[in-house]
C-alpha positions in Angstrom: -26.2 40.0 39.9 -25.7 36.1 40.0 -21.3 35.5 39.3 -21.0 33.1 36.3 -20.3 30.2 38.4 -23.3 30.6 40.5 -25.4 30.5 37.1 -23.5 27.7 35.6 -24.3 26.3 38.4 -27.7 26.8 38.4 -28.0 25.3 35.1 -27.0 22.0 36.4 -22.7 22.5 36.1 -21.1 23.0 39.5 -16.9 24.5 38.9 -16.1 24.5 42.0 -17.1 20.7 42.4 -14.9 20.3 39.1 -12.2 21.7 41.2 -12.8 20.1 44.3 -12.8 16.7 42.4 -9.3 17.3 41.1 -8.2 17.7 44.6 -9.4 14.8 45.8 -7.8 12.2 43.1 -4.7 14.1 43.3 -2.8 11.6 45.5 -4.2 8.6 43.8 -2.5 10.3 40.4 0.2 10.7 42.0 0.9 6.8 42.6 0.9 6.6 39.1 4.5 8.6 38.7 6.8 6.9 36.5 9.9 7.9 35.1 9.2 10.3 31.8 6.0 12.2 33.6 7.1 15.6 32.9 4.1 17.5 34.7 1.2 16.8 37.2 -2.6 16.9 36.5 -4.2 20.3 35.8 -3.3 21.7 32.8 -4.1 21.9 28.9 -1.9 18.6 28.0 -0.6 15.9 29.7 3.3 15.7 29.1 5.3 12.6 29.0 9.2 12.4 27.8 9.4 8.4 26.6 13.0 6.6 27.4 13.9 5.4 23.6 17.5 4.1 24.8 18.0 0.7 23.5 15.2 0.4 21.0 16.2 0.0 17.2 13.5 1.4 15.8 10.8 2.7 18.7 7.0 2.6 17.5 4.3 4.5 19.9 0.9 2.3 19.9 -2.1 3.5 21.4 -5.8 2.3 22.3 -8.9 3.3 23.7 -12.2 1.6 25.2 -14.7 1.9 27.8 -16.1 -0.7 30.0 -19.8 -1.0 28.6 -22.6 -1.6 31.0 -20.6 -3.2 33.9 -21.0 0.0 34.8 -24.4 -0.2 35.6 -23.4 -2.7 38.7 -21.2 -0.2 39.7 -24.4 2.4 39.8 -26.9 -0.5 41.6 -23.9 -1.4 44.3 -23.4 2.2 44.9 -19.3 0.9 44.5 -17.1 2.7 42.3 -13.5 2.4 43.0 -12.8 -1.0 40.7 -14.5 0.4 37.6 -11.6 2.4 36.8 -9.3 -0.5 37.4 -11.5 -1.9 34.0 -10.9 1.0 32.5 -7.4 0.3 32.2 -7.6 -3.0 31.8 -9.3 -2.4 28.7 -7.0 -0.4 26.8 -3.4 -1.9 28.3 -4.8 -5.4 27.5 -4.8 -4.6 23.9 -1.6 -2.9 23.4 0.0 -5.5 25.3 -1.2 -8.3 22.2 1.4 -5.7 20.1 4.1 -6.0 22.8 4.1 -2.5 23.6 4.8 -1.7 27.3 1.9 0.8 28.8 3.5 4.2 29.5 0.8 6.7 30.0 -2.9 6.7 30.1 -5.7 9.1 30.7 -9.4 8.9 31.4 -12.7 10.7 30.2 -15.7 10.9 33.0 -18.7 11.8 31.9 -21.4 12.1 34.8 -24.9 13.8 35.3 -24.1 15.3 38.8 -20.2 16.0 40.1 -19.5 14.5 43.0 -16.4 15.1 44.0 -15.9 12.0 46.0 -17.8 9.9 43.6 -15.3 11.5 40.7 -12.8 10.6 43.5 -13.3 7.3 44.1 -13.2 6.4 40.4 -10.0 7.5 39.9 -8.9 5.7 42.8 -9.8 2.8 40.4 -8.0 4.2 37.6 -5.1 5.0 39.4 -4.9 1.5 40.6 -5.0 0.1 37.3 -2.4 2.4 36.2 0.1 1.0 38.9 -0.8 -2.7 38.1 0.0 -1.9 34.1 3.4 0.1 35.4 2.0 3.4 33.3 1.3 6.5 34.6 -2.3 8.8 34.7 -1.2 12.1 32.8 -4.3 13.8 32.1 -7.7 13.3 32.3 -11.2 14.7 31.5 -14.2 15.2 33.9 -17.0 16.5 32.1 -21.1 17.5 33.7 -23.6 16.7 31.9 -27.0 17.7 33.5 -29.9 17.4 31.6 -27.9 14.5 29.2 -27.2 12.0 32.0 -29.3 10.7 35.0 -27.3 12.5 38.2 -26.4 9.4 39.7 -25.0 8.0 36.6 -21.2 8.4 34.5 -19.9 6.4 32.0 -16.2 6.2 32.0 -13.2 5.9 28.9 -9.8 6.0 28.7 -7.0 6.2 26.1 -3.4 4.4 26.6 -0.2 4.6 24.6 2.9 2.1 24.6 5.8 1.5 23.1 7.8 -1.5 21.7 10.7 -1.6 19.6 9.7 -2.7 16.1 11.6 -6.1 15.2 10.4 -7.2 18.6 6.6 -6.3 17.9 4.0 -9.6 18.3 1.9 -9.8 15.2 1.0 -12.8 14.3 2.9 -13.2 11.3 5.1 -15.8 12.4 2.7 -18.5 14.0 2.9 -21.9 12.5 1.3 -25.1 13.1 2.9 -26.8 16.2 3.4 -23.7 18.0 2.4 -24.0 21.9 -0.5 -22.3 22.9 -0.9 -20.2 26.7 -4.1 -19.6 28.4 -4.1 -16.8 31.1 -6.8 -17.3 33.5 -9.7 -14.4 33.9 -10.5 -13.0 36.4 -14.3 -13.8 35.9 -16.4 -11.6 33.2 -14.4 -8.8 32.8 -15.9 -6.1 31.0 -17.6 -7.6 28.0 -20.8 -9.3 27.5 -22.8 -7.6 30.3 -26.2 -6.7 28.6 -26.2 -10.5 28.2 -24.9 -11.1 31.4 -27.6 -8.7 33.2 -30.6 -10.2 31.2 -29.8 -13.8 32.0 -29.8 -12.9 35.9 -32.1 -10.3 35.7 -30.2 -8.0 37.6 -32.3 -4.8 39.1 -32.0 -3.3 42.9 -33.8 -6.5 43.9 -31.5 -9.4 42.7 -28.2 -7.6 42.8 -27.2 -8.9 46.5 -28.8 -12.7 45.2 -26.4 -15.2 46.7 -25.6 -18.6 44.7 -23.5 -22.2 46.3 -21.1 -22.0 42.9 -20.3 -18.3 43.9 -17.9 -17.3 47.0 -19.5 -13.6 47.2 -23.1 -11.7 46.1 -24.2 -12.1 42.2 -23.0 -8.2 42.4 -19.9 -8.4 43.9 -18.7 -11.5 42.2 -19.6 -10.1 38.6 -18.3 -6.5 39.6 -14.7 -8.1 40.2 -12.2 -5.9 38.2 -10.6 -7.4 34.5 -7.4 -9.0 35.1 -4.8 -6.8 33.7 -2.2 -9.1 31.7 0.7 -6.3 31.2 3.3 -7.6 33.4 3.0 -11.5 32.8 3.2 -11.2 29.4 6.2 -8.5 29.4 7.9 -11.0 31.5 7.1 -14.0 29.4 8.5 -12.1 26.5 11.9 -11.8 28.4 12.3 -15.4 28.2 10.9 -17.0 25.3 9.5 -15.6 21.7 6.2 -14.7 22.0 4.4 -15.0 18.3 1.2 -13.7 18.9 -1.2 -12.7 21.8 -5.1 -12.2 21.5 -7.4 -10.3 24.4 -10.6 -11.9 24.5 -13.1 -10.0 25.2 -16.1 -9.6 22.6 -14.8 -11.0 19.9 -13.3 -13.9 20.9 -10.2 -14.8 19.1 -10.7 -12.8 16.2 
C-alpha cells in the first residue's frame, strides 16, 4: 500500500521536496537576522518582537505586491535569484513613502513543479533584498501547484511591515508650493510595465539574448536587472532634513 507522501506525490505534490527546499534557503534566511526575530523559519507563524523605545506614538504599516510578468524573463533566462530581490523591492518601496522603516517581510511561492534549488535560488533573491531594506525574512509560504501552473513556471508575492513613529509619518499633508523636489535614479524598468515592455521587443526564447549599442548587456539581462530598493537613502535623508512627502513610481506614476 502506496504511504501518503508517495501518493501525494503521484498526484503532482512532492513533501519531501517541500522539505528539502526549506533546507536549502535556510542560510540565505538566516542573513536576514535582525534584532526582534524571535524564531527561525519552520513553523505556523513567523514571530517578531518590534523595539518601540523612543517612539511617541509607534504605528505598524504594512504592504504587499508581486512583481508581475518580469517574471516571465526570469522563466526564458532560466535566472532566478534577482526576482526575489523585486519582490522586496516592491513592498519596502511603498512603506518607505510613509516613513516606516522595513522590519520584517515574508514571501508566498507559488510554482507548478518544486524544485528545491529553483525554490532555493529565489529566496536567495529575497533574502538579498531583505538585507538591502535592513528587515528580516520571518516566514514564508511555498505552495505546489501541479495541474494549475506550467512546471517550470512560479509566480512570487510577498508582504512587509514597518514602523514609524506617528508625528514623524510622511503624508503629503504638508507640501506647499516652493517646496524642493528629489529624484532618485532607477535602476532601469523595475517591475512595472512589462506586458508593455515584452510586446514592444517581442520578447520569446529567440530575442531574449538580442544585443542593442544603447545597452551595456543582452535585452534579457539588462531588463531582468533587480528594482532599486530606496529604504536606506531615504531613512537617511529623513535624518537630516524634513521629508514632506515621497511617491514610488511604478504603475501609476505619481498618483
Amino acid at each position: 500500500m502506496e504511504s501518503f507522501s508517495e501518493s501525494y506525490k503521484a498526484a503532482g505534490v512532492d513533501i519531501t521536496a517541500g522539505y528539502r527546499s526549506v533546507e536549502l534557503m535556510k542560510k540565505h534566511v538566516a542573513r536576514t537576522n535582525i534584532p526582534g526575530v524571535v524564531s527561525g523559519i519552520g513553523g505556523f507563524g513567523g514571530l517578531f518582537a518590534p523595539d518601540f523605545k523612543g517612539m511617541e506614538e509607534p504605528v505598524l504599516i504594512s504592504g504587499t505586491d508581486g512583481v508581475g510578468t518580469k517574471i516571465k524573463l526570469a522563466f526564458l533566462l532560466d535566472k532566478h535569484n534577482t526576482i526575489g530581490i523585486d519582490s522586496v523591492a516592491m513592498c519596502v518601496n511603498d512603506v518607505i513613502c510613509c516613513g516606516a522603516k522595513p522590519l520584517f517581510f515574508l514571501d508566498y511561492i507559488a510554482i507548478g513543479k518544486n524544485i528545491p534549488e529553483k525554490v532555493a535560488s529565489i529566496v536567495e533573491g529575497i533574502a538579498e533584498g531583505c538585507v538591502q531594506s535592513g528587515c528580516a525574512l520571518i516566514g514564508g509560504e511555498t505552495a505546489e501547484h501541479p495541474g494549475l501552473m506550467p512546471v517550470d513556471e512560479y509566480d512570487v508575492a510577498g508582504f512587509c511591515v514597518g514602523i514609524a513613529d506617528k508625528p514623524k509619518m510622511i503624508d503629503g499633508s504638508k507640501l506647499k508650493a516652493g517646496d524642493v523636489l528629489l529624484g532618485l535614479r532607477s535602476s532601469g524598468v523595475h517591475s512595472n510595465g512589462f506586458s508593455l515592455v515584452r510586446k514592444i521587443f517581442d520578447i520569446n526564447e529567440n530575442t531574449i539574448n538580442n544585443t542593442y549599442p544603447e545597452l551595456d548587456a543582452p535585452l534579457g539581462e539588462t531588463l531582468l536587472t533587480p528594482t532599486k530598493i530606496y529604504v536606506k537613502p531615504i531613512l537617511a535623508l529623513m535624518e537630516q532634513v524634513e521629508v514632506k512627502a515621497v511617491s514610488h513610481i511604478t504603475g501609476g506614476g505619481f498618483y
